[in-house]
C-alpha positions as semicolon CSV with decimal commas, in nm:
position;residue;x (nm);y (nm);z (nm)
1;X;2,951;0,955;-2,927
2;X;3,306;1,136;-2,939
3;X;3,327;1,079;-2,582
4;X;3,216;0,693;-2,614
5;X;3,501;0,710;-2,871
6;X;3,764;0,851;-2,695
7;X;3,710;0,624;-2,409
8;X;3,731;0,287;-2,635
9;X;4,032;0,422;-2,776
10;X;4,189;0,451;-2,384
11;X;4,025;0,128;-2,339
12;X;4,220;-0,020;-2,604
13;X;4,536;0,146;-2,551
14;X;4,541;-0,004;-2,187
15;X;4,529;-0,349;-2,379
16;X;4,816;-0,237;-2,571
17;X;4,600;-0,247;-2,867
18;X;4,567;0,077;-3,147
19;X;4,264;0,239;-3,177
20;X;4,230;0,470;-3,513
21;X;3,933;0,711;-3,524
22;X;3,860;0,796;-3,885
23;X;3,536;1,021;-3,965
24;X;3,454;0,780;-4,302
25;X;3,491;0,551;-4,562
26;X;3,778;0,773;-4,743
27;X;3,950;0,885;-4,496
28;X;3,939;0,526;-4,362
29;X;4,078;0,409;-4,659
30;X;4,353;0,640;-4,697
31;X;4,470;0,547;-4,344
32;X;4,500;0,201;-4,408
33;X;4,713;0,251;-4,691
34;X;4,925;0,466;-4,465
35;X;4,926;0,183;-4,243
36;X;5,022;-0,047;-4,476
37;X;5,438;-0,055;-4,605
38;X;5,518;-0,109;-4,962
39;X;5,650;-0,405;-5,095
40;X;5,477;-0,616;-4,776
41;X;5,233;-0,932;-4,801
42;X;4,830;-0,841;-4,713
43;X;4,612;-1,156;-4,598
44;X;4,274;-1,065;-4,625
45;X;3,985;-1,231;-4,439
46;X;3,617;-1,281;-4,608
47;X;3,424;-0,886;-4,455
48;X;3,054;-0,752;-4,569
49;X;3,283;-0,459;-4,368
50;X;3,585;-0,457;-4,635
51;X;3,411;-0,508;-4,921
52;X;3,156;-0,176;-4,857
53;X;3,497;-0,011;-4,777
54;X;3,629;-0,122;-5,114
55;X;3,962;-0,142;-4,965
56;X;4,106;-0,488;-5,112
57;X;4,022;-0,358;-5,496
58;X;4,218;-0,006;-5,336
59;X;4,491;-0,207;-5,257
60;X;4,544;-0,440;-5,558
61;X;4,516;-0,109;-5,781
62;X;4,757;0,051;-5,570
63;X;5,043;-0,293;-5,659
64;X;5,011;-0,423;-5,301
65;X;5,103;-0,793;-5,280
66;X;4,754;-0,919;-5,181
67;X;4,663;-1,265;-5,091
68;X;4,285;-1,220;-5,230
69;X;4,154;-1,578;-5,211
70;X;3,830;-1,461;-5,397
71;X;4,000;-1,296;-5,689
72;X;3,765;-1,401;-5,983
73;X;3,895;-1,648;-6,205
74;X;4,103;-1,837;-5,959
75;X;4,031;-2,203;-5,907
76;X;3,948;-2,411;-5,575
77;X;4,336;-2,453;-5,519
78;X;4,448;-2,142;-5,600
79;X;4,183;-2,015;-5,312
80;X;4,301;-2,261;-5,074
81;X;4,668;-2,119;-5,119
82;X;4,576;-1,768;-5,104
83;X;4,409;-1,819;-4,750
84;X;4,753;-2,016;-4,657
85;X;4,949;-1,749;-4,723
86;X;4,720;-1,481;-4,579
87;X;4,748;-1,645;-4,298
88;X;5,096;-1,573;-4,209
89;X;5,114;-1,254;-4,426
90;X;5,267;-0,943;-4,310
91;X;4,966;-0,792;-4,287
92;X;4,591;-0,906;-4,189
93;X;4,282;-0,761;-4,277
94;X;3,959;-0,829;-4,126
95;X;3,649;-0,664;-3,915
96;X;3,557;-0,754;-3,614
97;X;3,209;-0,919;-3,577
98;X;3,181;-0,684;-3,212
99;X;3,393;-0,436;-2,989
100;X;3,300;-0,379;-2,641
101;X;3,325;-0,021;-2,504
102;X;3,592;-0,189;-2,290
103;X;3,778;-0,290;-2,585
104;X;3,734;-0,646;-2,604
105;X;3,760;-0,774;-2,996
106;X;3,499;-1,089;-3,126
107;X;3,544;-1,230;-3,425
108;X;3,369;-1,594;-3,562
109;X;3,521;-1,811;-3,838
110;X;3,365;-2,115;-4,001
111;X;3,664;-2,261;-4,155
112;X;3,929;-2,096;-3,937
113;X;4,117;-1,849;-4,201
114;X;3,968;-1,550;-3,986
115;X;4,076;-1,648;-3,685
116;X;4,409;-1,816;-3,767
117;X;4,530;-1,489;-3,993
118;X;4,465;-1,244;-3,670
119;X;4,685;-1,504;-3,447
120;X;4,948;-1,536;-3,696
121;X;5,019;-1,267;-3,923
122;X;5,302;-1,003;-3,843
123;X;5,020;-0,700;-3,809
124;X;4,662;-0,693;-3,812
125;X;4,413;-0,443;-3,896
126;X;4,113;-0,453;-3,807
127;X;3,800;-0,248;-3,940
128;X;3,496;-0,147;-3,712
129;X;3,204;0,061;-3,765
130;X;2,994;0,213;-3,538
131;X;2,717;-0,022;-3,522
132;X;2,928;-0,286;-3,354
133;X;3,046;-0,088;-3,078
134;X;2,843;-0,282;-2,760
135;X;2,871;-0,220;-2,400
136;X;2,987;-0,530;-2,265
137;X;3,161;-0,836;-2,383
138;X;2,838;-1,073;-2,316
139;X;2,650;-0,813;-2,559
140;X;2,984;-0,832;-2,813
141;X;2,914;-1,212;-2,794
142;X;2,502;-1,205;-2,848
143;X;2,541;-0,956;-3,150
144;X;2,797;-1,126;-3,293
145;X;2,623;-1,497;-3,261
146;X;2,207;-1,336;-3,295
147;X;2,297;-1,046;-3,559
148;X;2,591;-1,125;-3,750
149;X;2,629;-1,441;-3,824
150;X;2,221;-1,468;-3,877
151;X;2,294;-1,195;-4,128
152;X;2,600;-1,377;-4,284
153;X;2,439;-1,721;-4,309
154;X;2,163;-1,535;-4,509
155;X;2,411;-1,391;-4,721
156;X;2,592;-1,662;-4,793
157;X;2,224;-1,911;-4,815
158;X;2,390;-2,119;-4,556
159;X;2,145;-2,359;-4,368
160;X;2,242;-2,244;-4,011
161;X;2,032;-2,252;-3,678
162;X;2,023;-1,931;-3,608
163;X;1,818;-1,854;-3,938
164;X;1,522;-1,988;-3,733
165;X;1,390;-1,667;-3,558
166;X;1,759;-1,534;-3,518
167;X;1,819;-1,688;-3,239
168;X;2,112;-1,895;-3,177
169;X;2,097;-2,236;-3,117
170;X;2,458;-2,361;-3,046
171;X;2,357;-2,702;-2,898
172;X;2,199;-2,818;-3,183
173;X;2,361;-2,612;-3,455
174;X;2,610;-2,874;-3,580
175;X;2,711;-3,084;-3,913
176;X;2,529;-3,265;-4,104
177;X;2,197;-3,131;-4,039
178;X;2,321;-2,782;-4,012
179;X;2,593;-2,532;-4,209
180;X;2,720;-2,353;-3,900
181;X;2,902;-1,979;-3,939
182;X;3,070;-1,937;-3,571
183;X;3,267;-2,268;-3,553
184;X;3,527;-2,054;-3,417
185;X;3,544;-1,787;-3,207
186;X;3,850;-1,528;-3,083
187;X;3,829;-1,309;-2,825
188;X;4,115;-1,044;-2,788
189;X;4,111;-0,965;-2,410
190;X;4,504;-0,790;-2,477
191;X;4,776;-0,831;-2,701
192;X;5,166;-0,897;-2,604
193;X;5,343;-0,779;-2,879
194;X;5,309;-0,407;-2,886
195;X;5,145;-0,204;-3,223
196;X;5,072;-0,532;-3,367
197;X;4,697;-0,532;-3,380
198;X;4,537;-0,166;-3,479
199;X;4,161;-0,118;-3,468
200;X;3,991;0,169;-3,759
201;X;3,685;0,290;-3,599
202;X;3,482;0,398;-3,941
203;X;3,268;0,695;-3,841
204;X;2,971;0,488;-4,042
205;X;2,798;0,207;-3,998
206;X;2,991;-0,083;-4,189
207;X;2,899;-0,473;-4,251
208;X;2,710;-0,653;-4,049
């Protein structure tokens, strides 16, 4: 596995993208805050990933500006205008739904925030765990439309397609008849602007 590492790390690199090896959850933690300057805007995007890495309640404890559009107690519109301004935050923070060994990043969105934050903001983070490391990009794509999204929509008691056997069914998966979870998808192939986009491989398996 360290060698698997060390190679998606090059991989990434050569798509002038960041790759972070971090052993666990802590230290994981402790390097995004490194990552993150003081007195800078944090978008956050909706992660199974980030919230077992408890690092958006890390963050607001720590006085972080965070845009945290599902802070209890906030209503619809106050939600709405949290995602806004993650969107063009400073920072982004989101997992990645799959990473191929070659470094290519997937990552679904129903409603766009996801997808729209990682274009937009100044720097993204994103957080991976072992368990969606995949060989290929056409794997990144089937685990991210068979595994988690199937896994998200169950979560979330979404009536989606895919719940039917886990497989996906894109043709037919559509409004009204079905709640769909990948409405959007982004593949990162490279990235122009160098150290904007910075990948923490967890150690762990994280999320979905």
């Amino acid at each position: 596995m360290e060698k698997e590492i060390t190679s998606l790390i090059v991989n990434l690199k050569h798509r002038n993208i960041e790759g972070i090896y971090t052993d666990s959850k802590d230290e994981a933690r402790e390097k995004i805050k490194q990552l993150v300057l003081k007195r800078k805007t944090i978008g956050i995007s909706g992660s199974k990933t980030l919230d077992e890495l408890g690092i958006v309640a890390l963050l607001e404890a720590c006085d972080y500006e965070v845009f945290n559009q599902y802070k209890p107690g906030i209503s619809r519109e106050q939600s709405l205008q949290m995602r806004n301004l993650g969107c063009r935050a400073d920072y982004f923070l989101t997992s990645c739904n799959a990473v191929s060994k070659e470094g290519e990043l997937v990552f679904f969105s129903a409603n766009g925030q996801r997808t729209s934050g990682i274009a937009n903001a100044e720097n993204v983070i994103v957080v991976c765990g072992l368990n969606k490391i995949v060989p290929n990009l056409e794997q990144a794509l089937k685990r991210s439309r068979e595994h988690a999204a199937t896994l998200n929509c169950k979560r979330l008691d979404w009536k989606s397609a895919c719940l039917e056997g886990g497989i996906c069914h894109k043709d037919i998966c559509l409004e009204p008849e079905y709640k769909r979870m990948c409405c959007q998808v982004l593949i990162i192939e490279s990235e122009i602007k160098p150290e904007r986009v910075k990948v923490v491989i967890v150690g762990e398996n994280l999320g979905f």
